[in-house]
N, C-alpha and C positions, 0 to 999 in steps of 0.2 A: 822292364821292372816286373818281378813277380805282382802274381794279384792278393797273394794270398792275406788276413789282417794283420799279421805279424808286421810284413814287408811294407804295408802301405802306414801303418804305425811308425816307423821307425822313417819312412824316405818323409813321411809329412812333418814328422814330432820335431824333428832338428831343425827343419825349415819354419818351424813357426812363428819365431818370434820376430824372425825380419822379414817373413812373407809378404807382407802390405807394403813394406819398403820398398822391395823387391821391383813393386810393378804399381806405380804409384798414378798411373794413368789410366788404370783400366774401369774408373767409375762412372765413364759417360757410356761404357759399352756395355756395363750390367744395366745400367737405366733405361737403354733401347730395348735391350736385349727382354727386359720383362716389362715393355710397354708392349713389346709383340704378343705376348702371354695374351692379351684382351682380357685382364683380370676386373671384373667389379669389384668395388664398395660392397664388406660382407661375405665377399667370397674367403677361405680357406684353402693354404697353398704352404708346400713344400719345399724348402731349401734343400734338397737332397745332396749331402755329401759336401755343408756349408762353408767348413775353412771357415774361415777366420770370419765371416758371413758377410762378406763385402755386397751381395742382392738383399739382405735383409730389409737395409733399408729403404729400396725403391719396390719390392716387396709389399712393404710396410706402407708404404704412398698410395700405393696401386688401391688395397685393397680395404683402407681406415681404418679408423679405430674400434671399427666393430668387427671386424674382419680378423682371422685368423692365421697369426705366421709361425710355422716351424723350422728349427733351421738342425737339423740331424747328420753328426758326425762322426766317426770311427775314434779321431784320435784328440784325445783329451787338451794336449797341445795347442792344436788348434781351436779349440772349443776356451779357451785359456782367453788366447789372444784375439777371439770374438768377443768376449765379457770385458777386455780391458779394454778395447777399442768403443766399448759403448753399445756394441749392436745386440745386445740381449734387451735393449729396451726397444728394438723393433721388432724382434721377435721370440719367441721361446726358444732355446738352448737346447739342447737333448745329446748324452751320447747316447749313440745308437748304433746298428746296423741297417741299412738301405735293402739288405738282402731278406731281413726278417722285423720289419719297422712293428709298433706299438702302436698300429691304427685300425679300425676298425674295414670294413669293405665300406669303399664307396666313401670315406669321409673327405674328399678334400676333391677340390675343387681343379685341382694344378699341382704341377712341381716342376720347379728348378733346377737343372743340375749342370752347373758350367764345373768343364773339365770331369767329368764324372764317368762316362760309358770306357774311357781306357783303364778306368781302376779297378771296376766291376769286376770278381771273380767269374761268376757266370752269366754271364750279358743277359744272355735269351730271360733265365728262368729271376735274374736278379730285375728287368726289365717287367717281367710279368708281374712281380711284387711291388713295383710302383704302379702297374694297374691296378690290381685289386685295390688300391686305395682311395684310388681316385674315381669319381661316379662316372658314368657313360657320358661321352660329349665331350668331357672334361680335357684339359690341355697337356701338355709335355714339351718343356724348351730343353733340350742339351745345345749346350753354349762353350762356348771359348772366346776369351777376346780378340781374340786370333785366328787366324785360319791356320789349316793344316798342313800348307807348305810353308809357313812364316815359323809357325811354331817346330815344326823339323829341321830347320834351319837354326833356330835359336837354341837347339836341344844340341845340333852338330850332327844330325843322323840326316838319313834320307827316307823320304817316306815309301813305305814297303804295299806290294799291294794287298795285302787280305786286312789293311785300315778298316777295324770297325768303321770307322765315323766317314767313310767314303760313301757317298749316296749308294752306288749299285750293293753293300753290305748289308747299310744300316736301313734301308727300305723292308728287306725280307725281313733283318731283327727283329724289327718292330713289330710287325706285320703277325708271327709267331709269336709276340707277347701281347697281343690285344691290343697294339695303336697301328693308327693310320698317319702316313708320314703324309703331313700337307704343304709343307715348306724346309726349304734347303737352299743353304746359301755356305758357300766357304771360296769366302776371299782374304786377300790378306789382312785387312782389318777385323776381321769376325768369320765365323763358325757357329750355326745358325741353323737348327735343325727345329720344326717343330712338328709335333703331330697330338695326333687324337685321339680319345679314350674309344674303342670298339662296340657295341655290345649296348 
C-alpha cells in the first residue's frame, strides 16, 4: 500500500465503519500491550495513529483522571467511529498528522502506536517527530495484535525481507530517531516492540 496521506485516507476511510467488527477480539491485547508502557497515574501519552482508538481506553486506566490522553489521527473516518464508540471520553480526539503533531518538545510522557510504523511515509524522520515530543526516558510501544507472520498470512502475502518492524530493521530505525529499542517480541499473538526516548 502506498504511504502517501491520500492513500492511507482512502484504504482506512472505507474500513471504518466495521473496523471494530472486523477484529472483535483484540482488546485483551491492547490492555497488555499498554500495561507494558509502565505508564503512571498523571503521566501524558499518545495514541499515535489512533483508528477508531480501541488503546484509549486502557490508556485511560493506565494513567487517571489526572493524566493526559491523545488519540491523533489522519483520517476523519476513523476519528468518526472513535466518537461513536464512546472513546472520546478516554481520551481527546485530534485529526492530525503524526509526521508534524501539535505538541510542544518534550510534552508527553509516551506513545502508542499499534499497527502504525508500516503506514509511516518516512519512518526514520516521521519516528524522530514522536521523539521530539516525548521528554528523555520516556517510552515507545509499536504494537500489533498479531505478530508479523500471522498478519502476512491473514493479509495473503508473504512476508518480505526489508520488514520495517523485523528486529534486525527496526533496531537501527529507531536508533537514528532518538530511541533505544529495549524490547521485542513477535509471535503469533502479538508484535511487541518497545523502546526509549535517547537524550
Amino acid at each position: 500500500m502506498p504511504h502517501d496521506h491520500m492513500h492511507v485516507q482512502e484504504f482506512f476511510g472505507v474500513r471504518a465503519a466495521d473496523w471494530d467488527r472486523r477484529f472483535p477480539d483484540d482488546g485483551p491485547a491492547y490492555a497488555t500491550a499498554v500495561a507494558e508502557l509502565g505508564l503512571r497515574a498523571g503521566d501524558a501519552v499518545l495514541d499515535a495513529g489512533c483508528g477508531t482508538g480501541r488503546a484509549l481506553p486502557p490508556l485511560r486506566d493506565a494513567v487517571g483522571p489526572g493524566g493526559t490522553v491523545l488519540g491523533v489521527d489522519l483520517t476523519p473516518e476513523m476519528l468518526d467511529a472513535a466518537a461513536r464508540a464512546g472513546r472520546g471520553r478516554a481520551g481527546r480526539l485530534v485529526r492530525g498528522d503524526v509526521a508534524r503533531l501539535p505538541l510542544r518538545a518534550n510534552a508527553l510522557d509516551a506513545v502508542f502506536g499499534a499497527g502504525l510504523i508500516s503506514h509511516l511515509p518516512e519512518p526514520a524522520e516521521n519516528l524522530r517527530e514522536l521523539a521530539r515530543v516525548v521528554r528523555p526516558g520516556g517510552q515507545l510501544a509499536l504494537f500489533h495484535p498479531i505478530g508479523r507472520a500471522a498478519l502476512a498470512q491473514r493479509q495473503g502475502r508473504q512476508l518480505t525481507p526489508d520488514d520495517l518492524r523485523a528486529e534486525p530493521h527496526l533496531r537501527p530505525l529507531l536508533a537514528t530517531a532518538g530511541w533505544r529499542l529495549t524490547s521485542y517480541v513477535d509471535e503469533d499473538t502479538r508484535y511487541l516492540a518497545l523502546a526509549v526516548r535517547e537524550g
